[in-house]
mmCIF file of the N, C-alpha and C atoms, coordinates in Angstrom:
data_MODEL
# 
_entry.id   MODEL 
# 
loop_
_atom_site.group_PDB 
_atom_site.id 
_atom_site.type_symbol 
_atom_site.label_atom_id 
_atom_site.label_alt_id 
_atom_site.label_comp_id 
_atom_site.label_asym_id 
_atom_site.label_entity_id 
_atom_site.label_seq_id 
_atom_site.pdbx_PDB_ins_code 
_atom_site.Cartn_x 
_atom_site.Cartn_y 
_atom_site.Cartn_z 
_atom_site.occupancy 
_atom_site.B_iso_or_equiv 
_atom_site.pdbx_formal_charge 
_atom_site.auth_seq_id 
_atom_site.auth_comp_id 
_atom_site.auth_asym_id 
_atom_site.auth_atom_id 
_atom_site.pdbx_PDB_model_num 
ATOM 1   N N  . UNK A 1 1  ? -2.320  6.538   0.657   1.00 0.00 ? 1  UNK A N  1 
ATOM 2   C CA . UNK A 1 1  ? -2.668  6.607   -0.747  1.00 0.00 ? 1  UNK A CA 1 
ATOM 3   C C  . UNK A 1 1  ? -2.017  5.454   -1.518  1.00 0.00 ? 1  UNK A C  1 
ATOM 4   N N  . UNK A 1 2  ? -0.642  5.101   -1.012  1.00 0.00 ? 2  UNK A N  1 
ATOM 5   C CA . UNK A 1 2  ? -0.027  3.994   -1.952  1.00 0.00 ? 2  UNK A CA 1 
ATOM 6   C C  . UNK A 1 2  ? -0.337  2.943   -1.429  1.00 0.00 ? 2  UNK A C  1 
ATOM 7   N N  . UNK A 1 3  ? -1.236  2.817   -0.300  1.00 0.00 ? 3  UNK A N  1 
ATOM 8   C CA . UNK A 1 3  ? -1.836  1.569   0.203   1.00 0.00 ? 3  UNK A CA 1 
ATOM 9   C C  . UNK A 1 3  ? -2.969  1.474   -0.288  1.00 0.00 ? 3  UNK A C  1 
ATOM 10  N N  . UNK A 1 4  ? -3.965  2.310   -0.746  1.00 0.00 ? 4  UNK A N  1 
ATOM 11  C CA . UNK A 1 4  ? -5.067  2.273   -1.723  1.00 0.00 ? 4  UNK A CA 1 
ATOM 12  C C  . UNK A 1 4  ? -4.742  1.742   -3.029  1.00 0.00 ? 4  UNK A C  1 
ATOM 13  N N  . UNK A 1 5  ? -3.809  1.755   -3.334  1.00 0.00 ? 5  UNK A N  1 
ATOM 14  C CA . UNK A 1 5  ? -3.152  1.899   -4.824  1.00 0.00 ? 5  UNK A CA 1 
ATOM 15  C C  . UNK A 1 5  ? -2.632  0.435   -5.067  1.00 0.00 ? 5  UNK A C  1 
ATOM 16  N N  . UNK A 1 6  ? -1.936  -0.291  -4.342  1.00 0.00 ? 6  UNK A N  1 
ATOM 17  C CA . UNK A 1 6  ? -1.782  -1.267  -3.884  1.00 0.00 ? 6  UNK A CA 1 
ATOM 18  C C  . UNK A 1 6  ? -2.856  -2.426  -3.749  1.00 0.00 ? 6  UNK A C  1 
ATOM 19  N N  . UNK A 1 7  ? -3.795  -2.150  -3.278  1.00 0.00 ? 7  UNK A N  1 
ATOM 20  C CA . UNK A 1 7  ? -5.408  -2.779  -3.320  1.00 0.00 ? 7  UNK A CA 1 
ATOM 21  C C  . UNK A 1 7  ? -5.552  -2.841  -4.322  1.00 0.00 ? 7  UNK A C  1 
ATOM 22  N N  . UNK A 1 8  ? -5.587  -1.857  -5.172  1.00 0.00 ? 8  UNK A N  1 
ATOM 23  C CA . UNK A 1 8  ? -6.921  -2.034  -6.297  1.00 0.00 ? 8  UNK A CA 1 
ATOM 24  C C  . UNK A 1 8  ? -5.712  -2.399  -7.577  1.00 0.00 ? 8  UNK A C  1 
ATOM 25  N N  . UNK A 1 9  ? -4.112  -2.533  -7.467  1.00 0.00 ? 9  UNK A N  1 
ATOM 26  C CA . UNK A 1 9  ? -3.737  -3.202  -8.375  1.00 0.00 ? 9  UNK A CA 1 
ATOM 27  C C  . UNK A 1 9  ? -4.361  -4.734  -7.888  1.00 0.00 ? 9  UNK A C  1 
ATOM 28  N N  . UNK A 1 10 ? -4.020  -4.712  -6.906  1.00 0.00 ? 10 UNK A N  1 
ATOM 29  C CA . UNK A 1 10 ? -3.805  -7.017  -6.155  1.00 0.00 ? 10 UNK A CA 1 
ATOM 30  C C  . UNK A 1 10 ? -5.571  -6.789  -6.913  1.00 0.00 ? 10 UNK A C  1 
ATOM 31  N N  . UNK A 1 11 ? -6.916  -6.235  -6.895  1.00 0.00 ? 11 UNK A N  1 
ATOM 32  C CA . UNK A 1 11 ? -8.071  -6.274  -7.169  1.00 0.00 ? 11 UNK A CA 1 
ATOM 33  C C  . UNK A 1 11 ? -7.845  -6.547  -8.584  1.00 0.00 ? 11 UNK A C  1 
ATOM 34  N N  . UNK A 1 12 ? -7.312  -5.553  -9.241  1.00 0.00 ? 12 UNK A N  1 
ATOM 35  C CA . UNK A 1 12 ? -6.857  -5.556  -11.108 1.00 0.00 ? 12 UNK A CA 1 
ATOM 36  C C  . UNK A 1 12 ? -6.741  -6.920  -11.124 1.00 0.00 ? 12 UNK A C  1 
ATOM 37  N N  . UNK A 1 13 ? -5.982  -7.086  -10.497 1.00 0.00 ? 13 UNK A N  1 
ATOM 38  C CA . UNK A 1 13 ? -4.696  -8.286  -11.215 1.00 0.00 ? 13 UNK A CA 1 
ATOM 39  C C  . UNK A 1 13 ? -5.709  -9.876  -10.697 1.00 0.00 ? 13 UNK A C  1 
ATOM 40  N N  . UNK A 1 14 ? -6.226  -9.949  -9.564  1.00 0.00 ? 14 UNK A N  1 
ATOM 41  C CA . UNK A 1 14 ? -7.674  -10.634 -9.194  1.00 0.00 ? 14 UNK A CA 1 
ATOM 42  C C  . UNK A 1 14 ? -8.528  -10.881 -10.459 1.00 0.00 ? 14 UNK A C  1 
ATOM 43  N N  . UNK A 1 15 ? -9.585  -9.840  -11.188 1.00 0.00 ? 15 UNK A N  1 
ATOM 44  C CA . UNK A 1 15 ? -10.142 -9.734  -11.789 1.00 0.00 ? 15 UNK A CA 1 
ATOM 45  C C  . UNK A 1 15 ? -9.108  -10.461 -13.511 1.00 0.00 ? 15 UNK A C  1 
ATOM 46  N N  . UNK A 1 16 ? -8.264  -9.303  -13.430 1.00 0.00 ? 16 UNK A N  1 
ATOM 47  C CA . UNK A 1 16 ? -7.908  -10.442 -14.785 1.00 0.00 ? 16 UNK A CA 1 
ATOM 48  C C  . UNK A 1 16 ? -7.541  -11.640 -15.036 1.00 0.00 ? 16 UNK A C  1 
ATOM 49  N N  . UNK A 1 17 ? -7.229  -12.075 -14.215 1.00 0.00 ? 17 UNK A N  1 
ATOM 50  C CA . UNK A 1 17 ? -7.107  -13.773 -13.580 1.00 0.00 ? 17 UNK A CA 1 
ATOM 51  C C  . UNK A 1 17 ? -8.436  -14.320 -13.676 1.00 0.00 ? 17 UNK A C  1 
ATOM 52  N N  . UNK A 1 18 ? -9.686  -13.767 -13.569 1.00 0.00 ? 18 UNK A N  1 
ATOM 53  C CA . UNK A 1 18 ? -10.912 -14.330 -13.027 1.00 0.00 ? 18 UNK A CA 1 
ATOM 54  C C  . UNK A 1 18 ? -11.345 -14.201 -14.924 1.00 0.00 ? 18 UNK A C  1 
ATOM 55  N N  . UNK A 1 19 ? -10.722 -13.725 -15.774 1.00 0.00 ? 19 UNK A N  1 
ATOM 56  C CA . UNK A 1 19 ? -11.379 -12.986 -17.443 1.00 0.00 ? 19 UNK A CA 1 
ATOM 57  C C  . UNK A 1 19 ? -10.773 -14.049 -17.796 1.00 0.00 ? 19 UNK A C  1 
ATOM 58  N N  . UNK A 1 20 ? -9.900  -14.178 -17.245 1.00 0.00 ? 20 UNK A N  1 
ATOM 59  C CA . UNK A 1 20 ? -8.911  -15.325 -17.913 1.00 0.00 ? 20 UNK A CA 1 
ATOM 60  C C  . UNK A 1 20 ? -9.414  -16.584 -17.609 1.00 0.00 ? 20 UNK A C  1 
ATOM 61  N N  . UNK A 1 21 ? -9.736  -17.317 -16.280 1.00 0.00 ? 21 UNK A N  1 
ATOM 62  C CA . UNK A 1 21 ? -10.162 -18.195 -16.391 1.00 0.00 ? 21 UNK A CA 1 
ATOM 63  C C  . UNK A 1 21 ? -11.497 -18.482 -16.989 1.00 0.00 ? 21 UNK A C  1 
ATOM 64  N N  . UNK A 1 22 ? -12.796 -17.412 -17.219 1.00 0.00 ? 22 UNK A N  1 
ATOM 65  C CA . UNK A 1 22 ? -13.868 -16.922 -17.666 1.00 0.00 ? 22 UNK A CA 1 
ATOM 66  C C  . UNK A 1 22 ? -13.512 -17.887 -19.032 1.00 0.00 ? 22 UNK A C  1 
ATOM 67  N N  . UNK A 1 23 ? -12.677 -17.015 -19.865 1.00 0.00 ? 23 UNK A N  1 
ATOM 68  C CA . UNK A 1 23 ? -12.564 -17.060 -21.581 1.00 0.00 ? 23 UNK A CA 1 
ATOM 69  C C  . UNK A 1 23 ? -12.055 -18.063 -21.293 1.00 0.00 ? 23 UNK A C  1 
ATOM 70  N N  . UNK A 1 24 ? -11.462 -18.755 -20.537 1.00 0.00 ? 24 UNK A N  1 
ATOM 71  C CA . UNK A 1 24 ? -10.662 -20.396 -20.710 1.00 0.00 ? 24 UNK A CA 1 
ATOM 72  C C  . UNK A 1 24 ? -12.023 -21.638 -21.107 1.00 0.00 ? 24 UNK A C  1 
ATOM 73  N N  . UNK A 1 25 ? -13.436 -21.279 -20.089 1.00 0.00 ? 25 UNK A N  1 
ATOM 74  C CA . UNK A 1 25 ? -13.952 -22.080 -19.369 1.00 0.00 ? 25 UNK A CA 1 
ATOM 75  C C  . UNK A 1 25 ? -14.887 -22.035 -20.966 1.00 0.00 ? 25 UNK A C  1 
ATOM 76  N N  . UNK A 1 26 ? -15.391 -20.617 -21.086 1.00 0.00 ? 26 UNK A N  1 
ATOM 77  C CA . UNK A 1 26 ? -15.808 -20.946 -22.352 1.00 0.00 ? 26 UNK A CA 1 
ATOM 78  C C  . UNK A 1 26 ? -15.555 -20.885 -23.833 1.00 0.00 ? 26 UNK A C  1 
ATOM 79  N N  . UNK A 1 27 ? -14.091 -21.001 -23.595 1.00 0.00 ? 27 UNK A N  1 
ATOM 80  C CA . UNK A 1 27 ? -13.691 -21.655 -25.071 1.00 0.00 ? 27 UNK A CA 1 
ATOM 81  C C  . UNK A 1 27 ? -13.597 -23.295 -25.249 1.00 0.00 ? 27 UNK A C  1 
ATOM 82  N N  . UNK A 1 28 ? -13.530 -23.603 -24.106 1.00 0.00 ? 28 UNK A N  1 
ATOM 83  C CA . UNK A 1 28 ? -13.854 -25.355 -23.090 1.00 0.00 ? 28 UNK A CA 1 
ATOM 84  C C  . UNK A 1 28 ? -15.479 -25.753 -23.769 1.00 0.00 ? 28 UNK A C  1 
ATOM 85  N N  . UNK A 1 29 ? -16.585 -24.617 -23.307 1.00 0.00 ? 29 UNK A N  1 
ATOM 86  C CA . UNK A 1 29 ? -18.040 -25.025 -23.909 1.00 0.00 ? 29 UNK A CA 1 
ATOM 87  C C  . UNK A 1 29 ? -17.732 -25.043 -25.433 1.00 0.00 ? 29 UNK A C  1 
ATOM 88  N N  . UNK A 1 30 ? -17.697 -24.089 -25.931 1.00 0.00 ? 30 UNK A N  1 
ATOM 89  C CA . UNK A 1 30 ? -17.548 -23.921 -27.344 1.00 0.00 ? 30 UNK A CA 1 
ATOM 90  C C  . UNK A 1 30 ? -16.425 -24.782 -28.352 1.00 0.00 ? 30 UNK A C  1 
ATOM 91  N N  . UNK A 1 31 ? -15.603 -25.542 -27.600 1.00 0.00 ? 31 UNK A N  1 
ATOM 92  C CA . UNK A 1 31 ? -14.697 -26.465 -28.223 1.00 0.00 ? 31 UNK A CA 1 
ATOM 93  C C  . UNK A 1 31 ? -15.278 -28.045 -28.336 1.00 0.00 ? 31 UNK A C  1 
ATOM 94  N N  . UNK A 1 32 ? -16.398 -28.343 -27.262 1.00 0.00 ? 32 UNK A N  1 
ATOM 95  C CA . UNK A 1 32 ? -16.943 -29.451 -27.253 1.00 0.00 ? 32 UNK A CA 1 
ATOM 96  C C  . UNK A 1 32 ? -17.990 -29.715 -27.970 1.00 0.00 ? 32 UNK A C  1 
ATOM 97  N N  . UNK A 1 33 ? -18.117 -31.241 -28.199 1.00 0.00 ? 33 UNK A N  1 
ATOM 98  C CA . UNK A 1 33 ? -18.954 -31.330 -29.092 1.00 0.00 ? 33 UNK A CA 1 
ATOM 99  C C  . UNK A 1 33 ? -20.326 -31.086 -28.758 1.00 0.00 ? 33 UNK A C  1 
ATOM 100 N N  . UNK A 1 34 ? -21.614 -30.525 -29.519 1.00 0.00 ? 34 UNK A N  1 
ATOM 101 C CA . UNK A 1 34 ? -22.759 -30.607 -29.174 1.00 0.00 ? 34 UNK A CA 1 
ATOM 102 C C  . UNK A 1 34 ? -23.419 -31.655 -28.980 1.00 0.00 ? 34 UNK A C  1 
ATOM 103 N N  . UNK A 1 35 ? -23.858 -32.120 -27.678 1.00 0.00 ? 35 UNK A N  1 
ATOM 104 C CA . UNK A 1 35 ? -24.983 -33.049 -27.046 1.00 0.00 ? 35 UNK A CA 1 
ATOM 105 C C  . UNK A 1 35 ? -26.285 -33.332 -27.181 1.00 0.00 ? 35 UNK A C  1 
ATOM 106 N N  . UNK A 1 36 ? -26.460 -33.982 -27.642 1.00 0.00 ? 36 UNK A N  1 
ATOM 107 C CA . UNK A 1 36 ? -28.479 -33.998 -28.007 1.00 0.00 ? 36 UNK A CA 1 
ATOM 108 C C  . UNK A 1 36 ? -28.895 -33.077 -28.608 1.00 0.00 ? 36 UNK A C  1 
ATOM 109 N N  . UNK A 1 37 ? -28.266 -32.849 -29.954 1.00 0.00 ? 37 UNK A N  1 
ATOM 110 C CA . UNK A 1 37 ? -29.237 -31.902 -31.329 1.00 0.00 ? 37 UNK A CA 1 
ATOM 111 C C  . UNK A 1 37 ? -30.058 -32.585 -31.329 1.00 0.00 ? 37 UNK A C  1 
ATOM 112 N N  . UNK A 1 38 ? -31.026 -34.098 -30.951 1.00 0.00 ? 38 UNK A N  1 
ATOM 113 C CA . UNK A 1 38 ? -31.774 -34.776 -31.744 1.00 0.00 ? 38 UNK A CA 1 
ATOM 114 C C  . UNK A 1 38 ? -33.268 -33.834 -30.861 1.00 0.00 ? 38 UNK A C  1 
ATOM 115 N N  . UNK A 1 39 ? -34.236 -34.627 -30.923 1.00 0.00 ? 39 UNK A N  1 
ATOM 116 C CA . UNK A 1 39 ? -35.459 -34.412 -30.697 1.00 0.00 ? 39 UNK A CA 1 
ATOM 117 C C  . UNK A 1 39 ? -35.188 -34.550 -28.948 1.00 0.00 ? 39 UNK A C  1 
ATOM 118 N N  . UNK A 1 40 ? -35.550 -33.442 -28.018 1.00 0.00 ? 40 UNK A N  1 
ATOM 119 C CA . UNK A 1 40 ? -35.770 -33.764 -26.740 1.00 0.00 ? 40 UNK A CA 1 
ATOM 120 C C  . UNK A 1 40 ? -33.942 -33.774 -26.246 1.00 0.00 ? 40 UNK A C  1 
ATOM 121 N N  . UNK A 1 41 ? -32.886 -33.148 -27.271 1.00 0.00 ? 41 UNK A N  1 
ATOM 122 C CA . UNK A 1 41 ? -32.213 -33.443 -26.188 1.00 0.00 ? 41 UNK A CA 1 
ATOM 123 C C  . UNK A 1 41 ? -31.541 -34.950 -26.358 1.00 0.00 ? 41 UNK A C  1 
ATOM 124 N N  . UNK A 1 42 ? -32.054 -35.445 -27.637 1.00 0.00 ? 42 UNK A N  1 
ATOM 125 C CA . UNK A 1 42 ? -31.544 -36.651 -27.436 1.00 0.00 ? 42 UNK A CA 1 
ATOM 126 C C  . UNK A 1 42 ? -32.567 -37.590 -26.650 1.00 0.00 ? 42 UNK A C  1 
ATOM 127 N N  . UNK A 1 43 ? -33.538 -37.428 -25.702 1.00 0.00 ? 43 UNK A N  1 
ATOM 128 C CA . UNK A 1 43 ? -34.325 -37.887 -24.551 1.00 0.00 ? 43 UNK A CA 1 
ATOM 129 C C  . UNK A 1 43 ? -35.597 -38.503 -24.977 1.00 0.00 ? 43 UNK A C  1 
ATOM 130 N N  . UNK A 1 44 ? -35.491 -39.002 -26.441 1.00 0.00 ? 44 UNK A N  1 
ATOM 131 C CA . UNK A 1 44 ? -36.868 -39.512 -26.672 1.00 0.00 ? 44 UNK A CA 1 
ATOM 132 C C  . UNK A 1 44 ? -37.806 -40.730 -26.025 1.00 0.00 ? 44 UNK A C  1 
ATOM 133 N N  . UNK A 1 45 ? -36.723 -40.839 -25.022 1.00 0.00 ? 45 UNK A N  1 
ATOM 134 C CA . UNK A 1 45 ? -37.219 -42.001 -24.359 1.00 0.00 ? 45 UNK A CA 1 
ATOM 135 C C  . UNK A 1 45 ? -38.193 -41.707 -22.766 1.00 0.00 ? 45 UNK A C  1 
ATOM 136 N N  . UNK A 1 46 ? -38.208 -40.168 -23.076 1.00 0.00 ? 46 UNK A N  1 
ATOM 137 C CA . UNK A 1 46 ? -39.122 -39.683 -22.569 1.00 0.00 ? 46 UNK A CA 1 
ATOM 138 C C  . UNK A 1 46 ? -40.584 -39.692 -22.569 1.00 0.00 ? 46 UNK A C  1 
ATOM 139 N N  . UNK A 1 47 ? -40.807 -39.538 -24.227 1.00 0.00 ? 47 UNK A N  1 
ATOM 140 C CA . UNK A 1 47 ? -41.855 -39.598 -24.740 1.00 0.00 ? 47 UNK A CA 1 
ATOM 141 C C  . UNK A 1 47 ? -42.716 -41.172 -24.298 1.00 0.00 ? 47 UNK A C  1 
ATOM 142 N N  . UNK A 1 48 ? -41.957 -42.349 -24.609 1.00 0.00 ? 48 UNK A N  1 
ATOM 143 C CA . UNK A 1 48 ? -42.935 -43.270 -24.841 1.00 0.00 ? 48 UNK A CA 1 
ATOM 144 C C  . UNK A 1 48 ? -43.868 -43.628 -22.969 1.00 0.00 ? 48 UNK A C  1 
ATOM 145 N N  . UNK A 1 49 ? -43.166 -43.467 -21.777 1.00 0.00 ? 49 UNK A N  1 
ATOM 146 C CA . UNK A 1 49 ? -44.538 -43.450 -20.647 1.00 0.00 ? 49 UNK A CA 1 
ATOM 147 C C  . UNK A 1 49 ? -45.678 -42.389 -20.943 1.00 0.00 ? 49 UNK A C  1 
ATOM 148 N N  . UNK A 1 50 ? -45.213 -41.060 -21.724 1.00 0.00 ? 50 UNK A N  1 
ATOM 149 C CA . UNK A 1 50 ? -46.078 -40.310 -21.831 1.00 0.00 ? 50 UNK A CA 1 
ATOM 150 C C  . UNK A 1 50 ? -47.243 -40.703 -23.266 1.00 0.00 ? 50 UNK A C  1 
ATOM 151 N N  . UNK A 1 51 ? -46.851 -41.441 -24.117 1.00 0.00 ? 51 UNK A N  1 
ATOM 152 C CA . UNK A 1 51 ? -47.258 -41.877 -25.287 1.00 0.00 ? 51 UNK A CA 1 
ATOM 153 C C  . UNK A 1 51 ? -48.488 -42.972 -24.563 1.00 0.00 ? 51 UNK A C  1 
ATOM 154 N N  . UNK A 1 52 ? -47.888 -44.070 -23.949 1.00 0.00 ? 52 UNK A N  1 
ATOM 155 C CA . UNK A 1 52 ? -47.968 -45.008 -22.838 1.00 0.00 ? 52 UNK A CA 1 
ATOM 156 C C  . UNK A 1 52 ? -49.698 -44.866 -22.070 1.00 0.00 ? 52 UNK A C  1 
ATOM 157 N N  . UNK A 1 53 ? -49.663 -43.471 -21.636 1.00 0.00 ? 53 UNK A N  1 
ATOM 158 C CA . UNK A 1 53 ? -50.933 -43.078 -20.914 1.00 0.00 ? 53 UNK A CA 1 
ATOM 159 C C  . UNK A 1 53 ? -52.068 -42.788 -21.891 1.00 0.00 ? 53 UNK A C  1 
ATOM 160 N N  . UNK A 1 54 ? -51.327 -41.647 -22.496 1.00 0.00 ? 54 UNK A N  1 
ATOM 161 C CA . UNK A 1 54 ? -52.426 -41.303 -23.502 1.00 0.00 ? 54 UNK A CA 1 
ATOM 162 C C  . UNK A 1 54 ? -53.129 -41.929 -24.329 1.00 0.00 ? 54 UNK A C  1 
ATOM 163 N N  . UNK A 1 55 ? -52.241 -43.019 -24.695 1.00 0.00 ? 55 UNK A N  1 
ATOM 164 C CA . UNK A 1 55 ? -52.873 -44.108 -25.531 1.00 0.00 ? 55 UNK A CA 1 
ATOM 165 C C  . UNK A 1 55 ? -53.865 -44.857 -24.363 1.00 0.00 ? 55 UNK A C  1 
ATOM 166 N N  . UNK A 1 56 ? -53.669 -45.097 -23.207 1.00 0.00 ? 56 UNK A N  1 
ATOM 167 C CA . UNK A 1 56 ? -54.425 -45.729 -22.258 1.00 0.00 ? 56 UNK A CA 1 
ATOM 168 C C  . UNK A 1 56 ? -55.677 -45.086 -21.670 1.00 0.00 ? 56 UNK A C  1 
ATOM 169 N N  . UNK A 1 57 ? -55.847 -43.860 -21.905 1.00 0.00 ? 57 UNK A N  1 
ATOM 170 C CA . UNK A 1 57 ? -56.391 -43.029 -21.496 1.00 0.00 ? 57 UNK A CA 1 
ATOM 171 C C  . UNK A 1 57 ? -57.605 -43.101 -22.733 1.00 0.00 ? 57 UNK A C  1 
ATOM 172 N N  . UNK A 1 58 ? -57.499 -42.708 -23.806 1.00 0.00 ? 58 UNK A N  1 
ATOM 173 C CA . UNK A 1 58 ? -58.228 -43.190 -25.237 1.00 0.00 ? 58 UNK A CA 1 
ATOM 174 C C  . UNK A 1 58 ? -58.385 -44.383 -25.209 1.00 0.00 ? 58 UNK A C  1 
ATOM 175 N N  . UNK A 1 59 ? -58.076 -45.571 -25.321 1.00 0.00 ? 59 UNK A N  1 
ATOM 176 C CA . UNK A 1 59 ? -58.557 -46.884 -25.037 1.00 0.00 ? 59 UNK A CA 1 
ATOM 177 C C  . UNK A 1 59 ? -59.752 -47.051 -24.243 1.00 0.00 ? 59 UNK A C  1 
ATOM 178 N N  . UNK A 1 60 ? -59.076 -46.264 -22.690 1.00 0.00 ? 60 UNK A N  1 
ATOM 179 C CA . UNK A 1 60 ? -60.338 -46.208 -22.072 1.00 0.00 ? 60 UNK A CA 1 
ATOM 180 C C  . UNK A 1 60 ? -61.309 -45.875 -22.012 1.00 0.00 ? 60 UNK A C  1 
ATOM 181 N N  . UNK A 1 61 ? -61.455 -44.493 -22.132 1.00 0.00 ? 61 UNK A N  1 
ATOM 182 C CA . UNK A 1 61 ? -62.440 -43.465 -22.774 1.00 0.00 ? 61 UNK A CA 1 
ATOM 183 C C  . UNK A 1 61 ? -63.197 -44.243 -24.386 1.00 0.00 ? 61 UNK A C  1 
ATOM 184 N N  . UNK A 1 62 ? -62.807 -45.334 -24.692 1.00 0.00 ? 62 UNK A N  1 
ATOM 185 C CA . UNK A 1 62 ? -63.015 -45.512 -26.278 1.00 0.00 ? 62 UNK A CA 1 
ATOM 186 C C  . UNK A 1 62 ? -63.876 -46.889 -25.952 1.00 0.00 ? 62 UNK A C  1 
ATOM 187 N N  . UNK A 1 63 ? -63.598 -47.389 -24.715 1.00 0.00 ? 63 UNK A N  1 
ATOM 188 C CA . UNK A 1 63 ? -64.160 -48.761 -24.381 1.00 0.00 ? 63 UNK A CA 1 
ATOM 189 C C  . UNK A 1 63 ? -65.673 -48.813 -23.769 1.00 0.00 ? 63 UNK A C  1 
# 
C-alpha cells in the first residue's frame, strides 16, 4: 500500500512539474511579440505569382 502511495506521489509531483513547465511555455507565447498581423500573415508576397496567372490567364482569354 505504501508502495502504491509512493507512485502516485513521484506521478503528482511528475505532473506538476509538467503544469509548470506547461504555464512557463505559454506565458513564453503570450509574452512575445505578435508576427504577421498584416494581410496573409505578413506573406503578401504570396499573392503576386497568384495575381501573375490570373492576370495571364485574362490576357489570354481576352486576346
Amino acid at each position: 500500500m505504501e508502495e502504491r502511495l509512493y507512485e502516485l506521489e513521484d506521478k503528482v509531483q511528475d505532473l506538476e512539474l509538467e503544469i509548470f513547465e506547461l504555464k512557463k511555455q505559454v506565458h513564453q507565447l503570450e509574452s512575445r511579440p505578435n508576427e504577421g498581423k498584416g494581410l496573409l500573415g505578413g506573406q503578401v508576397w504570396v499573392l503576386i505569382p497568384i495575381v501573375a496567372i490570373i492576370g495571364g490567364v485574362i490576357i489570354s482569354i481576352l486576346d
